[in-house]
Each structure stands twice: as structure tokens, then as C-alpha cells.
C-alpha positions as CSV (number, residue, x, y, z in Angstrom):
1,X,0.0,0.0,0.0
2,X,1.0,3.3,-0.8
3,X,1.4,6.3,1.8
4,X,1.1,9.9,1.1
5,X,1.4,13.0,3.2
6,X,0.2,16.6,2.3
7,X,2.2,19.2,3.9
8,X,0.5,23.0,3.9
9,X,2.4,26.0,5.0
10,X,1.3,27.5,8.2
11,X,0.4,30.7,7.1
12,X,-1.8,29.1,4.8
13,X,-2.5,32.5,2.9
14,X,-2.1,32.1,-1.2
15,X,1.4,33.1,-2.3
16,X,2.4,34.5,-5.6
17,X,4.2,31.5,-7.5
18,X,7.9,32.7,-7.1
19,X,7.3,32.9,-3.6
20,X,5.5,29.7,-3.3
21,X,8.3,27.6,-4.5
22,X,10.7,28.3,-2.0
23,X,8.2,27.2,0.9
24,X,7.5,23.7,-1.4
25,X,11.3,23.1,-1.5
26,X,11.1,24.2,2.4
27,X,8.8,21.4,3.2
28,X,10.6,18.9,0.4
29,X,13.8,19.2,2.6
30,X,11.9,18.9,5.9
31,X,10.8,15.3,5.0
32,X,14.5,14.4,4.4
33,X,15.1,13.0,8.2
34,X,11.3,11.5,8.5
35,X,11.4,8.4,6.3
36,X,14.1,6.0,5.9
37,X,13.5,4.6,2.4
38,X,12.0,2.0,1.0
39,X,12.7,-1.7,0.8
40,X,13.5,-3.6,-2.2
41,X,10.7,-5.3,-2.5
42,X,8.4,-2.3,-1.0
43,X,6.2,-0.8,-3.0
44,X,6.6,2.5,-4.2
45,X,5.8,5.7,-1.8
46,X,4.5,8.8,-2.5
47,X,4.2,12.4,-0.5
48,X,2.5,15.2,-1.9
49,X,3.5,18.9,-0.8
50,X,1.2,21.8,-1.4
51,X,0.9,25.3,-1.2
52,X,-2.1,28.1,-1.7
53,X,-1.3,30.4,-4.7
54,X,-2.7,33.2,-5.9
55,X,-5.0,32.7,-8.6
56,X,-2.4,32.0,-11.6
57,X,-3.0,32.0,-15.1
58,X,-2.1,28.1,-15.7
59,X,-2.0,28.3,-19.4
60,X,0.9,31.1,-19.3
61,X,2.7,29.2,-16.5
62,X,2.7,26.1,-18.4
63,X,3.7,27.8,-21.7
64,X,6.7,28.5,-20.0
65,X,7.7,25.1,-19.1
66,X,10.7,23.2,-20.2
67,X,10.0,19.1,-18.5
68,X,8.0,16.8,-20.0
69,X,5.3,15.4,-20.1
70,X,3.3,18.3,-20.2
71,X,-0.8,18.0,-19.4
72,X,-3.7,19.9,-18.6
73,X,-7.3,19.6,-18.2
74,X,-10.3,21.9,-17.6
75,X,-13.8,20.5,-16.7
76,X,-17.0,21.9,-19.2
77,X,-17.9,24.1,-16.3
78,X,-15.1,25.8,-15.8
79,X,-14.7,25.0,-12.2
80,X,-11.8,22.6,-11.6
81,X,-8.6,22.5,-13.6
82,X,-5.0,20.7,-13.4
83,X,-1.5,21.8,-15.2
84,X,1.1,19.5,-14.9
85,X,4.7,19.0,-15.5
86,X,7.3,16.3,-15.1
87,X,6.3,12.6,-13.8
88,X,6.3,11.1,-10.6
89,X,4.5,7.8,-11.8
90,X,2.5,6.7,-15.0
91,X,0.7,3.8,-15.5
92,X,1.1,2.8,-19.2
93,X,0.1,-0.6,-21.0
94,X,1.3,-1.7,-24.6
95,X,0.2,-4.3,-26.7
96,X,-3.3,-4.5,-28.8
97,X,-6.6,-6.4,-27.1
98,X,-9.8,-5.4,-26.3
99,X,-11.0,-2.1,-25.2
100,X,-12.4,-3.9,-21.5
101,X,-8.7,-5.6,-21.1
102,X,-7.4,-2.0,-20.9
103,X,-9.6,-0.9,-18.6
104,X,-9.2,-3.9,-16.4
105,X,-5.8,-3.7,-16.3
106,X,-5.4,0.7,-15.4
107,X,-8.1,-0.9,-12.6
108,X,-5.5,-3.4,-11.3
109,X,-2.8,-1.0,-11.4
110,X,-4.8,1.8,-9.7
111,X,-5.6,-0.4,-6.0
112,X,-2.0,0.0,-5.6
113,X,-2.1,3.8,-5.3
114,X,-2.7,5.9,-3.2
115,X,-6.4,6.9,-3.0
116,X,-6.2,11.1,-3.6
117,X,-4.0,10.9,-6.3
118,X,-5.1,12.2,-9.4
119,X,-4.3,10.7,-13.1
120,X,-4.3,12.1,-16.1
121,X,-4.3,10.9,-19.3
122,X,-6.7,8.4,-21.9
123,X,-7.1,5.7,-24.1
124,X,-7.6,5.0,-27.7
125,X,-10.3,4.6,-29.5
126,X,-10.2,0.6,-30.2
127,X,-7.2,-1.4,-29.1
128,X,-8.4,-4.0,-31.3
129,X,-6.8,-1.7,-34.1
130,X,-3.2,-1.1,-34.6
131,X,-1.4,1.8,-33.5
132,X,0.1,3.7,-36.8
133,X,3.4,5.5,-36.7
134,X,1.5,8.9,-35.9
135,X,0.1,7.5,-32.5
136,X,4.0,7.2,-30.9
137,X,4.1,8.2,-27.4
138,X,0.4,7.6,-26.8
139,X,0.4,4.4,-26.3
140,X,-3.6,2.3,-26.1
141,X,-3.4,3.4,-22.4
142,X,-1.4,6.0,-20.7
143,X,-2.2,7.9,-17.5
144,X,0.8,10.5,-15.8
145,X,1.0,11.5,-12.0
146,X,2.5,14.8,-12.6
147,X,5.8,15.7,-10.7
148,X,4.7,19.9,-10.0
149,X,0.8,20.9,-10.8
150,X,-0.9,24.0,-10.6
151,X,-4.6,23.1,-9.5
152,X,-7.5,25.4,-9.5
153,X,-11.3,25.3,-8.3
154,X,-13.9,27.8,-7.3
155,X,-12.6,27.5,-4.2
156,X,-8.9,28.6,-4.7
157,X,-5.6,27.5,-6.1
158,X,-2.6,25.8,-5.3
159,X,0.7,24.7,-6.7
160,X,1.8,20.8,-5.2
161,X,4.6,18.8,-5.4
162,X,4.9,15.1,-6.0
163,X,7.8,13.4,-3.7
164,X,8.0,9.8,-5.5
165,X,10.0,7.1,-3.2
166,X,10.8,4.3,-5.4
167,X,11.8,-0.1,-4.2
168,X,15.4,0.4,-2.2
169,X,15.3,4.1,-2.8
170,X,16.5,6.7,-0.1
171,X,14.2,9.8,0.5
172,X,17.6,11.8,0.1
173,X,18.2,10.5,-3.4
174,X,14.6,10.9,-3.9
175,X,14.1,14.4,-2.7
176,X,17.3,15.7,-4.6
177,X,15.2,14.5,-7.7
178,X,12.3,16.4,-6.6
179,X,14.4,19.5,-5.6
180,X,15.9,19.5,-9.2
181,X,12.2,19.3,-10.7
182,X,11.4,22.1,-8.4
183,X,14.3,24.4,-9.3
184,X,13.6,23.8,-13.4
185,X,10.3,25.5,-12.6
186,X,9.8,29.0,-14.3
187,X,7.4,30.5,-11.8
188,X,6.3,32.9,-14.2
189,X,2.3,33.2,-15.8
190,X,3.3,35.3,-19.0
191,X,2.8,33.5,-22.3
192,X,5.5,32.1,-23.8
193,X,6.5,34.4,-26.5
194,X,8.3,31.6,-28.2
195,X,4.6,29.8,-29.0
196,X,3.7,31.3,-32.2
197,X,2.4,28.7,-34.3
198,X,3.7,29.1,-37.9
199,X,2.4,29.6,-41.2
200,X,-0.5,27.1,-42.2
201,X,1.0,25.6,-45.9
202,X,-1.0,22.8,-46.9
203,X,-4.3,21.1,-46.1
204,X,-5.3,17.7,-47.0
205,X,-8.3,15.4,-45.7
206,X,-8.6,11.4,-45.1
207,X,-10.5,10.5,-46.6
208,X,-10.9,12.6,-49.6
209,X,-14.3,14.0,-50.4
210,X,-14.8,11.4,-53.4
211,X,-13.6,8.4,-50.4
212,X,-16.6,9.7,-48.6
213,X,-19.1,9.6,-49.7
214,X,-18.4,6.3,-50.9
215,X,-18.0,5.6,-47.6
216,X,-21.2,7.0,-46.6
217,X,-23.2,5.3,-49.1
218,X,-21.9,2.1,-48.0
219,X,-22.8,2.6,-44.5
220,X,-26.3,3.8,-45.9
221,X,-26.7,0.2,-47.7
222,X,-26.3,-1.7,-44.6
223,X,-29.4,0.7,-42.7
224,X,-31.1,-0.9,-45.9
225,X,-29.9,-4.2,-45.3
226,X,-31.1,-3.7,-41.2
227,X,-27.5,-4.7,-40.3
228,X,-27.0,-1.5,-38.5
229,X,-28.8,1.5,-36.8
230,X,-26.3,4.0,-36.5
231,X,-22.8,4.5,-37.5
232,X,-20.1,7.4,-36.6
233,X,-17.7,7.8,-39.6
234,X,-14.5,10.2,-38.7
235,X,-11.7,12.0,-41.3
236,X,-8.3,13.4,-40.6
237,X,-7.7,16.5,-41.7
238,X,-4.0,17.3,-42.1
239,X,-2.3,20.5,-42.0
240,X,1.3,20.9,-42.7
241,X,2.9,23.9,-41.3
242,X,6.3,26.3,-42.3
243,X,8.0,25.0,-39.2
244,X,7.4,23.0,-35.7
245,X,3.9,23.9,-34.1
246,X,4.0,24.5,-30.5
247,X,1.3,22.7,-29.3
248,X,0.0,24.6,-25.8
249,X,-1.0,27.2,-28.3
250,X,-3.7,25.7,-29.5
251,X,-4.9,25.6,-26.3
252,X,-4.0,29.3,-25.0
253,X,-5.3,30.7,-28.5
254,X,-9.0,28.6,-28.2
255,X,-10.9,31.7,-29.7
256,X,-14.2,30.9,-27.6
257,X,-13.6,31.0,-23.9
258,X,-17.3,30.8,-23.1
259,X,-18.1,27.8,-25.1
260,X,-19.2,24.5,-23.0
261,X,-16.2,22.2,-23.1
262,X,-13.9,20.1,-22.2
263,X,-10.0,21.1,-23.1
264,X,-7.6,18.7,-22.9
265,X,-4.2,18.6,-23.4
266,X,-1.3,16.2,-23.2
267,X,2.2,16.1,-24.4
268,X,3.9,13.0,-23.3
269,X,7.1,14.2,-25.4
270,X,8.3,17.1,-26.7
271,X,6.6,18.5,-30.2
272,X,3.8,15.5,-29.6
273,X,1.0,16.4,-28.0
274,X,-2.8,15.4,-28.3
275,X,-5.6,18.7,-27.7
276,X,-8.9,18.0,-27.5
277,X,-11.7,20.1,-27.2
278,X,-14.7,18.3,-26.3
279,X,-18.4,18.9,-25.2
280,X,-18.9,15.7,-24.6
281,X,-18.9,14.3,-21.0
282,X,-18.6,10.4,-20.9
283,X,-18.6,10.6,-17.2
284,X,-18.3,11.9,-14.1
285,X,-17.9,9.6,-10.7
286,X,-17.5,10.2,-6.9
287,X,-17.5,6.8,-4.9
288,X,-20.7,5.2,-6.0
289,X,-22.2,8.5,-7.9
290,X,-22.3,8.5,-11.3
291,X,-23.3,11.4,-13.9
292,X,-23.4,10.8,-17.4
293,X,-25.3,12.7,-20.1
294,X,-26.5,11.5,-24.1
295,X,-25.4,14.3,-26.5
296,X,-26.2,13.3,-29.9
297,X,-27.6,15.4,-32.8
298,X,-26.4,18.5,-34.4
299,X,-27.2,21.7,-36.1
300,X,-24.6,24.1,-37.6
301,X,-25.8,27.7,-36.6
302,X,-23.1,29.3,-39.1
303,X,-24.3,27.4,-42.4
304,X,-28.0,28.5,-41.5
305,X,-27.7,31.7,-40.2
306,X,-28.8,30.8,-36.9
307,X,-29.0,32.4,-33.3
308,X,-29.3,30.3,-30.4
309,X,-33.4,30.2,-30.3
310,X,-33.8,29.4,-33.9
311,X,-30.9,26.6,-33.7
312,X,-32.3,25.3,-30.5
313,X,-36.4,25.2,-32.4
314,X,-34.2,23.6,-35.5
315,X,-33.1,20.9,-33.3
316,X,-36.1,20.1,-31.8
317,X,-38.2,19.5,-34.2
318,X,-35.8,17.6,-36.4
319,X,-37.0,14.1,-36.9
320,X,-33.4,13.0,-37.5
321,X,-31.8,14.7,-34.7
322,X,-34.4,13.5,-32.2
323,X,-34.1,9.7,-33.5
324,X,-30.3,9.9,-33.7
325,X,-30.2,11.4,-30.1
326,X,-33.0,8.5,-28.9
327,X,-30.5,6.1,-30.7
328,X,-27.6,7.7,-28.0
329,X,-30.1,7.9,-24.7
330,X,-31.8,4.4,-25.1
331,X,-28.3,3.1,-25.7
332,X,-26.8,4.6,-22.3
333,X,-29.9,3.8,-20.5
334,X,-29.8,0.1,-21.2
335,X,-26.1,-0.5,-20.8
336,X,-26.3,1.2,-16.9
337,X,-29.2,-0.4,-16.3
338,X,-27.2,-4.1,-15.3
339,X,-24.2,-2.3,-13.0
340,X,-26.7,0.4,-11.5
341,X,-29.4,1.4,-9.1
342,X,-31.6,4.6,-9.4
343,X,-30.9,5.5,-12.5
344,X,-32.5,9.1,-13.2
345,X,-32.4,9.5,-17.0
346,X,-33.5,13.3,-17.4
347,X,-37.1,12.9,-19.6
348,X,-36.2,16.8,-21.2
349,X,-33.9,16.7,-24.0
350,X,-31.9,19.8,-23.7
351,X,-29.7,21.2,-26.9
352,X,-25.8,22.3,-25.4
353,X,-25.1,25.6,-27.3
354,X,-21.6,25.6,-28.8
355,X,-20.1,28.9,-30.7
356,X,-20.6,27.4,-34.2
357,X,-22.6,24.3,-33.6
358,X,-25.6,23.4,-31.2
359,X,-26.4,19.7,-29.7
360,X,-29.1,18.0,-28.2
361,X,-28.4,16.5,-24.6
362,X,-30.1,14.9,-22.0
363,X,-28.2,14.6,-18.4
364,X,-28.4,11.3,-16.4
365,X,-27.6,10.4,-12.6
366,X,-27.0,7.0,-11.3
367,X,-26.0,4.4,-8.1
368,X,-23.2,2.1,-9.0
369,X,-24.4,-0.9,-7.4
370,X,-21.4,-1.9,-4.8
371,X,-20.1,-5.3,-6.6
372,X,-19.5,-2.8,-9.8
373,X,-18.3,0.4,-8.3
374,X,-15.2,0.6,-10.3
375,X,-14.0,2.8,-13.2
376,X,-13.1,-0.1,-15.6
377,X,-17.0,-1.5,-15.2
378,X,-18.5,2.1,-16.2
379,X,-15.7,2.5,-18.8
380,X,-16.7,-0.8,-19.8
381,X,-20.4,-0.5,-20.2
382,X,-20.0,3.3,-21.9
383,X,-17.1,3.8,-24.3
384,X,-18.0,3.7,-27.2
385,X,-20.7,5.7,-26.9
386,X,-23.2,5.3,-29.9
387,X,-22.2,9.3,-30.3
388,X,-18.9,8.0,-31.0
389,X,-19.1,4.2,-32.1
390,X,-23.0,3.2,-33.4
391,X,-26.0,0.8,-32.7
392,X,-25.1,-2.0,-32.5
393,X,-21.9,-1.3,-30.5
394,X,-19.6,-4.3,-31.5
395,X,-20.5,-4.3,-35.7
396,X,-20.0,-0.9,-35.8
397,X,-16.4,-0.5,-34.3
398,X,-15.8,-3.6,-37.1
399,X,-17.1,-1.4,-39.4
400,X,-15.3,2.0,-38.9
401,X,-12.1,0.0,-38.6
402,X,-13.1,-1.8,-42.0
403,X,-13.8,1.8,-43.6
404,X,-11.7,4.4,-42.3
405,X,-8.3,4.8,-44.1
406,X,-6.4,6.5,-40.8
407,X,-6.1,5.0,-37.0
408,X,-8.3,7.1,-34.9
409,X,-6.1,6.9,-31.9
410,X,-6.8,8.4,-28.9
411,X,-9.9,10.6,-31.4
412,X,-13.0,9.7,-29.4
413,X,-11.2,7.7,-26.9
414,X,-11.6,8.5,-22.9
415,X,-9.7,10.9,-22.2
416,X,-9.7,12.8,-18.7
417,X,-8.3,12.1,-14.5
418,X,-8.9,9.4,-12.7
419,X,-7.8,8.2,-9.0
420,X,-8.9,5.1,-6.8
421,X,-12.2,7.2,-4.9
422,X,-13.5,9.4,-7.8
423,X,-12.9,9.9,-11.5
424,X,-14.2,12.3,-14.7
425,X,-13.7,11.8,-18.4
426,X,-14.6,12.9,-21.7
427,X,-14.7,11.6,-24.9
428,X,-12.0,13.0,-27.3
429,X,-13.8,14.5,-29.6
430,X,-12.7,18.0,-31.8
431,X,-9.4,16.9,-31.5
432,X,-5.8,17.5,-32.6
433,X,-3.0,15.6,-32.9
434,X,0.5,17.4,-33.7
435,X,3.5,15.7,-34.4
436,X,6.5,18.6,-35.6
437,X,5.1,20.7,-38.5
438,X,1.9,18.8,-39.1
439,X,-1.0,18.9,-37.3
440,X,-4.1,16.1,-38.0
441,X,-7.5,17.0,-36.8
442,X,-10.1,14.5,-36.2
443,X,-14.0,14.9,-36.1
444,X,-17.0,12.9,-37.3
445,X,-20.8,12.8,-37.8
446,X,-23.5,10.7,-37.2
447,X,-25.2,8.4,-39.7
448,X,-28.4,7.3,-39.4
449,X,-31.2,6.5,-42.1
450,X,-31.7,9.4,-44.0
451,X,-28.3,11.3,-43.6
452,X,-26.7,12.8,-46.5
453,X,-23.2,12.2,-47.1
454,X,-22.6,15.9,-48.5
455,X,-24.4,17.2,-45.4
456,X,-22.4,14.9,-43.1
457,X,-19.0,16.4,-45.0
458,X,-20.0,19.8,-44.3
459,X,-20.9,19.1,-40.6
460,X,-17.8,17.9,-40.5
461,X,-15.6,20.4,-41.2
462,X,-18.0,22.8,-38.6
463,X,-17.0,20.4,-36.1
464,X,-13.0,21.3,-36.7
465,X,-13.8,24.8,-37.4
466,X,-13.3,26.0,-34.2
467,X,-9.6,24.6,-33.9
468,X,-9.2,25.8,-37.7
469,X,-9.9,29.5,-36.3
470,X,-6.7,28.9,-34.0
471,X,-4.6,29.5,-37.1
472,X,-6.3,32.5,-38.2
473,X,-6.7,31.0,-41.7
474,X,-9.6,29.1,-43.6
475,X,-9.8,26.3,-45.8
């Protein structure tokens, strides 16, 4: 079993970051002569040291960071965030399997951690499906304890340290390696000014428009057929740039601050990172409560001119929209129904305004019964979600991995924290991926009987627009 240990300053007063650092290395070197080390065969240990800060601004502050990995996340509301840097632990498997191995397995590795600590990172897609060349250093499952986070609620903020104790390891050998993490900290929140992203040279898509709505139409054929209900069909869209695209500003240039999502960021190495800006919650669990939502159905409020009443009327009263999102809500409803008690499935269906786009949604709370309170039983009963995947579940991820001409990745993967009493992710969706000069984006649409594959095209590229607007150009 692990331990951990928070230590807070006793004048517990927020502190400016440069003066904050100082009183973590303080408390870093006090440990020194309370722990003796580890046995060889001991589990690792961990301590955590934390001080209040003055509200920072996280993305500036981790702009400026030189250790990697590099991560943040931002819940929809806006009230809790995490930046990291450096790595005290990860938990990382390899290999290709199914989806519920994966989550089984980050389970298993998880009891042996301490209980507050906070994970971050995802999974791909379909680990049924090999990992191209493009997915390096995100491997089908890969979750970082940062070494030094800046954390931030409604309540306040605070900037925490990570003391890692490894088998055999001395706290003094340990601590000097925590003390050197410490001192490589750049305490400073103004931008980087060496994040400009470069000129935007070349775009190409995967598939092709032609590839498609070939694509499409053979989807279509098997709604005919009664093979499937509903099918998600994804393209990449490639962007090659004059010269190496700093990643974090995608994230610090996100032209709609107001906007309802998720934003996710995570850089495992340097000039390889994976940015996601999702609305779509997969879930959300503390101990035994679970909240999860259906968000299914789309209008584009920029192609039609559309405020936020007229989009939300649109939506509402669109036959498809309304059978695509009862495709999503059934779906969750029936999967929860074997692992959970009380489920409260919200009868409204609400539409999640977005700057460009508008979705209909429909909340849901919900017991986890006690044999099946565990993150790798609701990850197993909810990714994919027919949002992301289709109805039926299983012949659709055959399919898209039959039809698709890229590896989706981590795209529409879970992506988000996780620790042993409480967890949140997203799906990740409107999503990034940059690797050196290029930079592949990732969204997809909703097939259902009746969709047209040159509307579907078009929905897609409002879906990316929003990250598009980031480098001030259009295509």
C-alpha cells in the first residue's frame, strides 16, 4: 500500500508562485530525516507537498515550461482545472486487445495507489486496431501523475509537489530529484513568446471527399440491409505547417472561452502532444455517484444563419436529430441499467449551445451498485458511446475499422483524471494531434437512415472549425 502525506504551509495565505516555490522546496527538505527509504521489494511511496497560490494564469505558467510530459485539463464548467509537468508515476500498457482488457488492467494498477491521487491521461479509440506510426508516445493506455501541478477550483488554487520514493530508494536520493524538478520550474504566468504557431502551408483530408461519400453510401446500404442502426464515420484532416507547431497554443489561442467544453491537453514528449476540445462528457464519478449525459444530434448555426433560439427550435423538431439522439439515450440507458441502481435519466432533452454548432443533450444520474463500483465496469459499459461508435456497438467498431483509411487513436477515446475514490472523463472528440510541422485534426458525424453524405462532410468540417480558427486562416 502506498502512503502519502500533504504538507500546507502555516500561514496558509495564497502566495504568488515565485514565492510559493521556495516554501515547497522548504517542506521537500523537511521530510528528508522523517522516512528511511524503502525496501527492495516495498512498493513505491509517494508524498504530496502543497501550497495556496494566488489565482495564476495556468496556461501562461505552463507555456513557460521546459519538463516533459506536459498536461492539462479543464472540466465543461469551468470550475476545476489541473496543469502538470514532469512525472512522478504513470501507468502505461502496450500491446493490442480489447478495449475492456485495458480498462481492467489501469483498474488493477490503480488499488496499488494511493487513494487522492489524481491521473491524467486516456485511451484510444479501439485497441483492437493497430497503433500507426502517428500514435508514438500515446500508447492504447497511458495515464501520468505529474511531478509539480498548478490546481485550481472555485474555491482557490494551489501549486503541489509530488515526492515519488521508489523499491530500495533513499528519501535523500529521492528528494534531490524532486528539488531538481522544483528548481527547473519558471514560476512565471506570462505567455511564452516563443509559441507562435507558424504559417499554415497545406491542407489535406482522409479521406478525400470522393472516399466519402463512398464511404457514406456504404454505411447507408447496410441501414437498408437492417445490419446497423447507427454508424459514426470520422476524417483526418492534415495541416502541414512552415516549421514546428507549439502545441500549448492551440490551447491558449481557443478563440471561444465561453463555449461549454472540455480542453484537454497532453504532451507525453516534446513537439507531440494530443488537444482536445470536447463537449462531450462520458462521465463523471464520486465513490458510488455517477453522472453521465447522451449528446447526440447537431445543427450548424453558421451554415443556416442561426441564433441560439432558432438553432435550438431547429433541433427540436428535427426528426433525425431526435431519432439519432433516442438512438444515444436508449443506448446509455440500457447499458447502466445491469451495474446500476436509481438511474434518473433526465425525460427533457436539452440542446448544449456551442459557438458554431448546437447539440441536443439529456443529463443522467446514477448508483453504481457496490459489486460494480469501479471505473473499468462504467468505462466498460459506456465507451464507445453510440455518439462516438454506433448501434449496434460491436458491428460498428468492425465497421469503422473496416472503412476508415487513418487510425483514430486516442480521437474519441476517454480521455480525462482518474484516481482510486473518484474519476471524470470525456470523450475525445474536436481533436488535434501534432507531431513537428503537421498537425491532423479529427471529427466525425452521425449516420443514421436518412443522412446525406454531403451534409455529413459539411458538418464535419464545422466540427474542426473551431480549432481551424486557431490559425487564423480558412480552408
Amino acid at each position: 500500500m502506498t502512503e502519502a502525506h500533504k504538507n500546507i504551509p502555516a500561514d496558509d495565505r495564497p502566495h504568488p508562485i515565485d514565492l510559493a516555490l521556495p516554501l515547497l522546496k522548504q517542506r521537500v527538505r523537511e521530510a528528508f530525516g522523517r522516512h528511511d527509504g524503502t525496501g527492495e521489494d516495498a512498493p513505491p511511496s509517494f508524498r504530496t507537498f502543497s501550497v495556496p497560490v494566488t489565482m495564476p494564469d495556468a496556461l501562461g505558467w505552463l507555456s513557460r515550461q521546459k519538463r516533459f510530459p506536459k498536461l492539462y485539463w479543464m472540466n465543461r464548467e469551468k470550475s476545476e482545472w489541473v496543469a502538470g509537468v514532469g512525472e512522478a508515476d504513470r501507468i502505461e500498457l502496450n500491446g493490442t486487445g480489447p478495449n475492456d482488457r485495458s480498462f481492467l488492467m489501469l483498474e488493477h494498477a490503480m488499488q496499488g495507489k494511493h487513494a487522492h491521487a489524481r491521473y491524467v491521461g486516456g485511451f484510444c479509440f479501439n485497441n483492437l486496431q493497430q497503433q500507426n506510426r502517428l500514435w508514438e508516445g500515446f500508447s492504447p493506455s497511458l495515464f501520468i501523475l505529474p511531478q509539480v501541478t498548478l490546481e485550481g477550483s472555485q474555491t482557490g488554487a494551489s501549486l503541489t509537489c509530488t515526492l515519488r520514493i521508489g523499491p530500495g530508494e533513499e528519501i535523500e536520493e529521492a528528494g534531490r530529484k524532486l528539488l531538481d524538478a522544483l528548481d527547473s520550474v519558471d514560476p512565471s504566468c506570462l505567455p511564452s513568446a516563443d509559441a507562435d504557431l507558424p504559417d499554415l502551408e497545406k491542407t489535406s483530408y482522409c479521406p478525400d471527399r470522393e472516399q466519402w461519400i463512398d464511404c457514406c453510401r456504404r454505411v447507408l446500404d447496410t441501414f437498408r440491409s437492417g445490419e446497423m442502426e447507427k454508424v459514426i464515420l470520422a476524417r483526418q484532416t492534415e495541416l502541414e505547417f512552415s516549421g514546428t507547431v507549439p502545441a500549448i497554443r492551440f490551447l491558449m489561442n481557443y478563440p471561444f472561452p465561453e463555449t461549454s467544453t472540455y480542453r484537454f491537453y497532453f504532451e507525453p514528449v516534446e513537439g507531440h502532444a494530443f488537444i482536445s476540445f470536447t463537449p462531450e462528457r462520458l462521465y463523471r464519478r464520486d465513490g458510488d455517484r455517477l453522472l453521465t449525459e447522451a449528446l447526440a444530434g447537431t445543427v450548424t448555426k453558421e451554415a443556416l444563419k442561426a441564433d441560439d433560439h432558432t438553432a435550438s427550435e431547429l433541433l427540436l423538431n428535427s426528426e433525425k436529430d431526435v431519432r439519432e439522439h433516442r438512438f444515444v439515450k436508449d443506448t446509455i440507458y440500457r447499458e447502466l441499467q445491469p451495474v446500476c441502481s436509481d438511474i434518473d435519466m433526465d425525460e427533457r432533452v436539452q440542446v448544449l449551445q456551442l459557438s458554431q454548432l448546437a447539440h441536443l443533450y439529456t443529463s443522467c444520474t446514477a448508483r453504481l451498485k457496490p459489486e460494480f463500483c469501479t471505473d473499468s465496469t462504467v468505462l466498460r459499459q459506456l465507451h464507445p458511446t453510440p455518439a462516438v461508435g454506433g448501434v449496434p456497438r460491436d458491428a460498428s467498431m468492425r465497421l469503422i475499422a473496416d472503412l476508415e483509411p487513418f487510425c483514430r487513436g486516442w480521437y474519441a477515446g476517454p480521455i480525462g483524471w482518474m484516481s482510486r475514490d473518484a474519476a471524470e472523463f470525456a470523450v475525445g472528440i474536436r481533436s488535434a494531434l501534432v507531431n513537428g510541422d503537421r498537425v491532423f485534426l479529427y471529427s466525425g458525424a452521425g449516420l443514421v437512415r436518412g443522412s446525406d453524405p454531403d451534409s455529413e462532410w459539411e458538418e464535419v468540417d464545422q466540427k474542426i472549425g473551431e480549432i481551424l480558427a486557431i490559425t487564423k486562416q480558412a480552408t
